[in-house]
C-alpha positions in Angstrom: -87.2 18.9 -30.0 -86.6 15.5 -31.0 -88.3 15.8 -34.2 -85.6 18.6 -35.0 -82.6 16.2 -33.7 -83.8 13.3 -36.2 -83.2 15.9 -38.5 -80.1 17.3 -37.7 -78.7 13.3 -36.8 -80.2 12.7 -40.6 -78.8 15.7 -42.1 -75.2 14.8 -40.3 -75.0 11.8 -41.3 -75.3 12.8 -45.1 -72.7 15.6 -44.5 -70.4 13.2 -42.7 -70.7 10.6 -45.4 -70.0 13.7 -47.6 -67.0 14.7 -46.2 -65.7 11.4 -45.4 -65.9 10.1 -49.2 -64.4 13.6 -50.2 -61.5 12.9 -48.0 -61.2 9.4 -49.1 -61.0 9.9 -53.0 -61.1 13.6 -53.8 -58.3 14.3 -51.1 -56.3 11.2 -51.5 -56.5 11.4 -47.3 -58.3 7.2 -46.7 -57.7 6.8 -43.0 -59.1 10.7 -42.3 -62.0 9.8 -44.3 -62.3 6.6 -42.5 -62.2 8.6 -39.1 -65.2 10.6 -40.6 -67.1 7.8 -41.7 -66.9 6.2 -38.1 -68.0 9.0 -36.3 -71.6 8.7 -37.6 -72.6 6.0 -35.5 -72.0 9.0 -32.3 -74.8 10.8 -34.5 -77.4 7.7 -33.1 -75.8 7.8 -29.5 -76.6 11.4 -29.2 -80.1 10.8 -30.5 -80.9 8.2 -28.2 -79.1 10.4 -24.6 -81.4 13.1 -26.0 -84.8 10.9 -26.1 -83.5 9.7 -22.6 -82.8 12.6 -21.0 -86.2 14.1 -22.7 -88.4 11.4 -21.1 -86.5 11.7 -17.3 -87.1 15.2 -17.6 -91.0 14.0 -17.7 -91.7 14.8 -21.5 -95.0 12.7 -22.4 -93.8 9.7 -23.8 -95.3 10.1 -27.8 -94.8 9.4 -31.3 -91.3 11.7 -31.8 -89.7 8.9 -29.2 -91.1 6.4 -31.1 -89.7 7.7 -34.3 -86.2 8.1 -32.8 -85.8 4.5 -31.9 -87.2 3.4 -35.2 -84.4 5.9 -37.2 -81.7 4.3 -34.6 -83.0 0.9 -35.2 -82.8 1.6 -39.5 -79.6 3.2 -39.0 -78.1 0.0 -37.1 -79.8 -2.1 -39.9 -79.0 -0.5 -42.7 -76.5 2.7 -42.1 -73.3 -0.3 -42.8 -75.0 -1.0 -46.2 -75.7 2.7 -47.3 -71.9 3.8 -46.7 -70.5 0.5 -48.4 -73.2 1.1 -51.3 -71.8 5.1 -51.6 -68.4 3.8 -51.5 -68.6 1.6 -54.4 -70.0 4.0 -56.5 -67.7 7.0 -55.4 -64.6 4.3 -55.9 -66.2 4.0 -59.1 -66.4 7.4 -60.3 -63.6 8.7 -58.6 -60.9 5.8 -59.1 -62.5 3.8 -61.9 -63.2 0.8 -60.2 -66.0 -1.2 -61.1 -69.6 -0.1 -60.3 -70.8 -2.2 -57.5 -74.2 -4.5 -58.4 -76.4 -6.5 -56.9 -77.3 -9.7 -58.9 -80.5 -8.7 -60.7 -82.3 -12.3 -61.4 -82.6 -15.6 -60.5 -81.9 -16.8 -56.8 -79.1 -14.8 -56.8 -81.0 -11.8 -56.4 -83.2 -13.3 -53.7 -80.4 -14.2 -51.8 -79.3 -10.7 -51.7 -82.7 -9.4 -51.1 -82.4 -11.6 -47.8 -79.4 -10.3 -47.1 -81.2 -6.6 -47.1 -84.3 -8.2 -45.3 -82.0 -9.1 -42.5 -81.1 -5.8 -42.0 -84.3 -4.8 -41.7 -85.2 -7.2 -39.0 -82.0 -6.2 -37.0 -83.6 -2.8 -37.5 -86.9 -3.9 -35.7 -85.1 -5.8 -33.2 -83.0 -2.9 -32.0 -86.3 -0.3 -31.9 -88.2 -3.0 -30.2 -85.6 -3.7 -27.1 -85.2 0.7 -27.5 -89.2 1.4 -27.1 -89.1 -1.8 -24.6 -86.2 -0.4 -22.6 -88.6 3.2 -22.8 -91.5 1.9 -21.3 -90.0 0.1 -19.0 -88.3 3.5 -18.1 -91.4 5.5 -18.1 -93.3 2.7 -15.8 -96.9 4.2 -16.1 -99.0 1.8 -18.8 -101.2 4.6 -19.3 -98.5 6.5 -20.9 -96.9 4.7 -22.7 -99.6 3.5 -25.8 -97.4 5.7 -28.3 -94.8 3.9 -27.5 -96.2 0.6 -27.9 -98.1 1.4 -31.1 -94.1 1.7 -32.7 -93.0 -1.4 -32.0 -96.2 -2.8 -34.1 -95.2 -0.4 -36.9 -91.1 -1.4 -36.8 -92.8 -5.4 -37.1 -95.0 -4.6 -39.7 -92.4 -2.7 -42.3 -90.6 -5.7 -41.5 -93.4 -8.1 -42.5 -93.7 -6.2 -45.8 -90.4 -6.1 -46.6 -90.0 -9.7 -45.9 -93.3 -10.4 -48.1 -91.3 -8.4 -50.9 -88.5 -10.8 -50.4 -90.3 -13.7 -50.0 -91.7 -12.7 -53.8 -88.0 -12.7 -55.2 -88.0 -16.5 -54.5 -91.3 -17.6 -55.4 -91.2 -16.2 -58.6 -87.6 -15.1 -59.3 -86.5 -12.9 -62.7 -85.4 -14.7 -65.5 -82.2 -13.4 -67.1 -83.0 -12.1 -71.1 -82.0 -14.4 -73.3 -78.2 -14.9 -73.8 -77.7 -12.6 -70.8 -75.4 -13.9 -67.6 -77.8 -15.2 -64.5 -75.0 -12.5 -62.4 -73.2 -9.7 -64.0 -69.4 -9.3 -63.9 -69.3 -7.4 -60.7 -72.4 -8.6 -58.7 -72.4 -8.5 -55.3 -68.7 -7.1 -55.3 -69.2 -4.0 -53.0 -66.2 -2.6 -50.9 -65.2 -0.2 -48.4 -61.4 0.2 -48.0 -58.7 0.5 -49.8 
């Protein structure tokens, strides 16, 4: 069951986005696309009431709870950046504004990489206190192993990623010759109007 609502909470939040950039720019309708954007942070709170009420109905505490508080815990790190990053480039296409871009050498791109890092510790920190706040809930050690084996794996995508992003400033891209260090538009993402 909670396997199929990570879907579904997946699959909503893409048709949400969907809508809400359609409203936005197709429809000349901002604050209803706004309202549609802001409702897919409910998608996470019904995830997490379901993998609640799943484990105080006695479900065996396994790896589909531990999936659902590391999608919640990406979606809190990362869901902010995905819908600003969509929104740049439907302004772009649909209103002909410039197209968003991350600074692509020099300590410029590591700093943005950093940013992105970040969001992937906030990530691990909001699964960790999830699975945390889940076996504390479920109070039986011996049940609880799956549960503990996710907050390893939410620490360790974290220490890759942040291995990745240590990389960007230890050995940094040089610009081509007689190319900018930033381009024009780097770093100049949006979301409003």
């Amino acid at each position: 069951m909670i396997v199929a609502l990570i879907a579904a909470c997946e699959i909503g939040f893409w048709v949400l986005l969907a809508a809400g950039l359609a409203c936005r720019y197709l429809l000349r309708m901002p604050r209803a696309g706004l309202a549609l954007l802001l409702c897919e942070p409910l998608l996470e709170v019904v995830l997490l009431v379901a993998t609640a009420l799943d484990l105080k109905n006695g479900a065996e505490p396994n790896w589909t709870h531990g999936l659902a508080a590391l999608y919640i815990g990406y979606t809190v790190g990362h869901g902010h950046r995905t819908v600003k990053w969509l929104d740049g480039h439907a302004a772009h296409r649909f209103d002909g504004r410039p197209l968003p871009r991350p600074p692509r050498y020099g300590y410029a791109r590591a700093r943005h990489e950093a940013k992105v890092w970040l969001g992937t510790l906030l990530g691990a920190a909001v699964a960790t206190a999830l699975l945390q706040l889940a076996i504390w809930y479920v109070d039986d050690p011996g049940r609880v192993t799956s549960l503990e084996s996710w907050r390893h794996t939410a620490w360790r995508a974290a220490g890759i990623h942040g291995l990745i992003t240590l990389a960007y400033w230890i050995w940094p891209k040089k610009a081509p010759a007689g190319a900018p260090e930033t381009e024009p538009n780097a770093g100049k993402e949006r979301v409003g109007r």
